[in-house]
N, C-alpha and C positions, 0 to 999 in steps of 0.2 A: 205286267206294268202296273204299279202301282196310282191309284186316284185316289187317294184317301183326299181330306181337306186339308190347306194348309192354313187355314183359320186364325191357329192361334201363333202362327208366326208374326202377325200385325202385333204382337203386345211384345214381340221381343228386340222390339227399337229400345224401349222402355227401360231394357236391363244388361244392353250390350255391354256398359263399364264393367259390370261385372265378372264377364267372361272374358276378357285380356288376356291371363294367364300368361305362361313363360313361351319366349320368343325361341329358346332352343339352343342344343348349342355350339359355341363356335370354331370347335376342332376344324384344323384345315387338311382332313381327308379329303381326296378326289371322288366325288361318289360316281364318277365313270361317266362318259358319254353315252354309254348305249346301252339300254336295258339288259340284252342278251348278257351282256361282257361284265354285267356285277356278278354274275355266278361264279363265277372263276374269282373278283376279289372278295366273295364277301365273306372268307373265312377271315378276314382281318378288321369286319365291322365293328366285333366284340373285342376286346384287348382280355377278357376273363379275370382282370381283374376286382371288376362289381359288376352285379346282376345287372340288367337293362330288361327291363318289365315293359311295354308297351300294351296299352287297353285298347281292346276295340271292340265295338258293336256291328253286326253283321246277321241277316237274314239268310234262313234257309236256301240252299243252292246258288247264294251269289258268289260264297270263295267253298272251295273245297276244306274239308276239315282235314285230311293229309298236309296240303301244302302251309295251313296253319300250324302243322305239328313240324314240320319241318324248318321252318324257321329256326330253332332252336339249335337243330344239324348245319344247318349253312350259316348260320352266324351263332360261335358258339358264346354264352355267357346272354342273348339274346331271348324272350320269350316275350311270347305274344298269348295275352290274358284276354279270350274273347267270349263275349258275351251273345246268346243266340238269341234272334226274336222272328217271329213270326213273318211273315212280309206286310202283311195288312196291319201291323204293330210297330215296327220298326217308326217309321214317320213319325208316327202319335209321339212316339218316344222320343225323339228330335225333339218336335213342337213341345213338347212341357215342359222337356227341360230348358231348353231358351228362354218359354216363357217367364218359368222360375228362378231362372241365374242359376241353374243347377250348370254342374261339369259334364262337359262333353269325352266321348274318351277321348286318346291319342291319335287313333284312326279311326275314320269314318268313313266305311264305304256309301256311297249316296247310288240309288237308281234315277232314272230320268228327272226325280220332283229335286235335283241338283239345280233345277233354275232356280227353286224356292229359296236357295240359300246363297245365289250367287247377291242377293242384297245386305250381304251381311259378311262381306272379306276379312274385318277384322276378327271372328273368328279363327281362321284360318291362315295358316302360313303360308305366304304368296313363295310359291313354286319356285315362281323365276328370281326368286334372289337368292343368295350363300346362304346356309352351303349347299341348296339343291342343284340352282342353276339348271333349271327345266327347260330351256331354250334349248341347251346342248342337245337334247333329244328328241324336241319339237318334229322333226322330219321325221322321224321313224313311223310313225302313227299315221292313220289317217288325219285328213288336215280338221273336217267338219267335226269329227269326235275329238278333237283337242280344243277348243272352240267354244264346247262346251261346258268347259270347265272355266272358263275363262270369263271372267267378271270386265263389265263395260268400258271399267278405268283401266283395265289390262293386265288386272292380277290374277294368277292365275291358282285357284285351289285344289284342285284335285286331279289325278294322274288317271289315262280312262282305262280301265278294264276292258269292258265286253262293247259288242254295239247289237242293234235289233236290225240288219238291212232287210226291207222284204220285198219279197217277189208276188207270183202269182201262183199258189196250188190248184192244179186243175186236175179232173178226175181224166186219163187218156179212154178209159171204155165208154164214158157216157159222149167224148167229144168222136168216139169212132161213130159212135152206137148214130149219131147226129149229120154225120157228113162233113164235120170240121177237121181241120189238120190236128196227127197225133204227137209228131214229133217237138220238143222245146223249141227249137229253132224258129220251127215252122209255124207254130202257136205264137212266137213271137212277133215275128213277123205280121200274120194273119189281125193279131189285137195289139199292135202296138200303141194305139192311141184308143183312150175311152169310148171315142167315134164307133172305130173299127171293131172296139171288146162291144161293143151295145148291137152292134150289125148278128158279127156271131152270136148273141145271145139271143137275138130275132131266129137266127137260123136255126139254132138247135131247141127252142122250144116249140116252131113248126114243125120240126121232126120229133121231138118226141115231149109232147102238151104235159106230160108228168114232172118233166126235170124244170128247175130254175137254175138259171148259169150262176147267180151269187147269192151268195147268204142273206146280208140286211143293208141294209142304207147307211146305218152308221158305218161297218167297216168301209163303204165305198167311200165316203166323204172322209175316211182318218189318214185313207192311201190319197186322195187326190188334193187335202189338207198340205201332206207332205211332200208335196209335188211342188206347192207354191213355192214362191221367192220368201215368204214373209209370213208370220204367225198372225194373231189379233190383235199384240201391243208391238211397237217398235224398240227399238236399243235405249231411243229417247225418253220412251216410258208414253207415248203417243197412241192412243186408242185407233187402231187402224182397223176394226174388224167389219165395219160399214164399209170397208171399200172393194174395188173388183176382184181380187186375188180371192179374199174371202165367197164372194159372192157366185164365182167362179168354182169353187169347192164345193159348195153348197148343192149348187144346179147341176153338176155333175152328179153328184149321188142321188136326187130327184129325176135326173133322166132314165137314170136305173131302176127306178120303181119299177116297170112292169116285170123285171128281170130278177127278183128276187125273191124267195123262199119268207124270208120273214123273221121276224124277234130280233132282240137290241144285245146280246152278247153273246162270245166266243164261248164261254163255261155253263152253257146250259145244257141241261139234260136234249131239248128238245132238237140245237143247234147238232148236237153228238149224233141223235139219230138221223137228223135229213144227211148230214154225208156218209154214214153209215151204210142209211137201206138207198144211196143214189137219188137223193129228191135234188140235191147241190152237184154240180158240176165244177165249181170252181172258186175260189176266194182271196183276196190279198192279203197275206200276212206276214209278220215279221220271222227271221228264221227258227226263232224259240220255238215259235208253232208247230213244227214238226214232230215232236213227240206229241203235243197236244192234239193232235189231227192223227196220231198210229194209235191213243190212248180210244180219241173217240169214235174211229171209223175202223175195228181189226179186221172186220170181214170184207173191207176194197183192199188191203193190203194186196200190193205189187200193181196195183193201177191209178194212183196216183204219178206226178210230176212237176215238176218246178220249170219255173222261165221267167221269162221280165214281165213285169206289173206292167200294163197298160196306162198311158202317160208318163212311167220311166222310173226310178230306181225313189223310195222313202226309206225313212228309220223307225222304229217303235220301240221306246226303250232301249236297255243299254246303261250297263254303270261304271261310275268313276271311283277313287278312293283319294283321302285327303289326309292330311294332319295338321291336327286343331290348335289352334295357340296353349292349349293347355300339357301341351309335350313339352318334355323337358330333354329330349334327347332325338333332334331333330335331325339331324345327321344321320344316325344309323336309323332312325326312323325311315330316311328319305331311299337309304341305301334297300331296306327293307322293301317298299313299292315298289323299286326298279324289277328286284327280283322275283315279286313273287307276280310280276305282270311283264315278263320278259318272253322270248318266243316260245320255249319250250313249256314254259307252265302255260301259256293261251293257248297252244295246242293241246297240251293233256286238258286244260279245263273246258275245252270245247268234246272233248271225249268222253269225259267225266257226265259234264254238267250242262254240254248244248249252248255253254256259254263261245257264241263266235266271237274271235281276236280283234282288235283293236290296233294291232300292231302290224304295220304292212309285212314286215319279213313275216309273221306268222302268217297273215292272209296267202303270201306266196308261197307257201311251206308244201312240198307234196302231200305234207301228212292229211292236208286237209282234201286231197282228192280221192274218195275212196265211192264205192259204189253201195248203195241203199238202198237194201232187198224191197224195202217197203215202197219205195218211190221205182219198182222197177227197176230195181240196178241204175238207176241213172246218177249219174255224179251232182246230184242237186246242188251241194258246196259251191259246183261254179257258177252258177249264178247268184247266189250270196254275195260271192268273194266279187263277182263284176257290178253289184249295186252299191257293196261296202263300197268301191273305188267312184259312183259316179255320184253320191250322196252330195247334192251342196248345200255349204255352210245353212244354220240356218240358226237363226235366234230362237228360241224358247225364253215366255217372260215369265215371271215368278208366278204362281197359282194357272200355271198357261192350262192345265184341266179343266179346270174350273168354267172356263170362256168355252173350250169345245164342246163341254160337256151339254152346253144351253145350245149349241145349234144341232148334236145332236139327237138332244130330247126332241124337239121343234121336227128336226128330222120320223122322228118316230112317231109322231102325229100324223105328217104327211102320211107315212109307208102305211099305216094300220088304222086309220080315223079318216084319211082322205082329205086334212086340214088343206088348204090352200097352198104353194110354197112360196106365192111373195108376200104371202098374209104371216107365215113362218118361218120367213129369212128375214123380216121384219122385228116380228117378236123376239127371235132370237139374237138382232143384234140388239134390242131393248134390253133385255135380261146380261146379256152380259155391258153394253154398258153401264148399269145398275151395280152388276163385279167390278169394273173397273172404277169406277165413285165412290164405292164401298173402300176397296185397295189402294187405294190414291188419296186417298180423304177430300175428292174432288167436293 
């Protein structure tokens, strides 16, 4: 998931006239109801009689580089000129060019920091008008991941790809090793609510003073964050992070303190070794994290397992793809998205690339029920695919990082310095409404 700043998006109020570009255009092809069903028409997208060039920018492992080369095969006369950036780059790249009135290309895949750009539609060719007509497919999808794409006024910019649903990885030998239940089910059950995950983690560090049931403070507050009804800002544009939802997330990852291992991210050498050598027993993460967790822990391999997050189903990332006013051939552009985010490519790129579907018929797809030597032979997919379905809607406001990010610095005082936590759920809503007066030109 990308945090970069989105900083210099506030200066591109300043140069929107510039970036208008062409509306697209207006052949009256059917570009199909159903993503699946363009594969079969989209050998009629290109007519071969002139080339159709489409540009786009795209970050490592968010589209497979096959299914860009094949574009070219399923719609012939068709190519797709893509340009590769880093992931920690890609944004920056966004941000300068807007700043600058620079060209965006034809397509734009966006990750999660898509709220950043839903203040800015005219950009963007709204979905739900000719010749896309995005409504017609609106129900295939999940509803929350469509949602997202979807700008306040109701325009809709970008078509979702992947989504991040996360559950709970729990190590099964350390919760044997402890007296706790091994089976998902049963774990489910056992911690279904934070309550109940904090009782367990009383029980298993009586039984064994070495282990800590969770990593750090911030992931407990990014899963109980997404539990809420409501982010820090509202639809309205209304600073809401002072109130109980928020304050509610907060204290819940402070009740965990004495339950955790320690340190502020997923990508540390230090985090790799506590699940590793068994110092962690367990953590909530988005389903990306599963290679991430067989990268940093090879020697528990086959004693991990997956179940439901205690307090109930979040998202963590996840990306969309768009086409920018500056296409000029918007039509086969459109037809272009259906297909290469239709069921059969979301299943292979969830093979490929770990990227899980967005697309209910792919979520329902056997292909995704297969057993994972690492997690134990256990069909971990299904509970992905049952949080992908219980995720509700939720707003993300533009620079929405930026606001987490200050409660869970504040956070990381408590866990590691012992700060106060109403002296620290305090400062932290200071500091971010300080973001928001900054954002707002309050």
């Amino acid at each position: 998931m990308l945090k970069k700043s989105m900083a210099a998006l506030l200066a591109a109020a300043m140069v929107m006239s510039a970036l208008t570009g062409c509306s697209g255009s207006k052949d009256s092809a059917d570009p199909g109801k159903e993503p699946q069903a363009s594969q079969e028409a989209s050998k009629d997208a290109g007519d071969g009689s002139d080339e159709v060039v489409l540009t786009m920018w795209y970050w490592k492992n968010s589209i497979r580089e096959d299914l860009i080369a094949q574009v070219s095969e399923q719609f012939p006369g068709v190519t797709i000129r893509a340009e590769l950036f880093s992931a920690d780059d890609i944004e920056e790249k966004i941000n300068t060019t807007i700043a600058s009135g620079g060209e965006l290309p034809d397509l734009l895949p966006m990750d999660d920091w898509i709220a950043n750009l839903l203040q800015y539609p005219d950009m963007f060719v709204d979905l739900y008008e000719a010749p896309c007509n995005a409504k017609e497919i609106e129900d295939q999808y999940v509803e929350w991941k469509w949602k997202r794409g979807e700008t306040v006024d109701g325009r809709l910019i970008a078509l979702p790809m992947d989504i991040g649903p996360t559950c709970m990885f729990y190590n099964a030998s350390l919760f044997e090793a402890a007296g706790l239940p091994t089976e998902p089910a049963d774990v489910a059950a056992a911690m279904s609510t934070w309550e109940d995950a904090y009782a367990a983690a009383r029980k298993l560090q009586e039984a064994t003073p070495d282990v800590k049931m969770f990593d750090f403070m911030g992931h407990l507050f990014v899963a109980a964050l997404g539990q809420q009804p409501q982010h820090m800002i509202d639809e309205e544009g209304n600073f809401i992070a002072d109130q109980d939802h928020i304050r509610q997330a907060f204290m819940t990852a402070v009740e965990g303190k004495p339950y955790v291992y320690g340190g502020d991210t997923e990508w540390s050498s230090e985090w790799a070794a506590s699940l590793n050598n068994g110092d962690v027993a367990a953590f909530v993460g988005a389903v990306w994290m599963k290679p991430e967790l067989q990268d940093a822990a090879p020697d528990t391999a086959g004693q991990w397992r997956v179940t439901t997050a205690p307090g109930g189903a979040g998202n963590v990332g996840g990306s969309s793809i768009g086409i920018t006013k500056n296409c000029k051939n918007v039509e086969t552009a459109y037809k272009v998205l259906t297909w290469m985010t239709n069921t059969e490519n979301q299943v292979e790129s969830l093979e490929q690339l770990g990227l899980f579907p967005s697309l209910i018929s792919a979520l329902d797809d056997p292909a995704l029920m297969y057993e994972e030597e690492f997690f134990g032979n256990q069909v971990a997919n299904e509970y992905f695919v049952k949080a992908a379905k219980e995720i509700k809607d939720y707003y993300y406001p533009p620079n929405y990082s930026s606001y987490q990010s200050a409660f869970e610095q504040q956070l990381l005082l408590v866990q590691d310095q012992d700060k106060d936590p109403e002296e620290a759920l305090a400062d932290a809503v200071k500091e971010a409404k300080q973001i928001y007066d900054l954002e707002y030109m309050k």
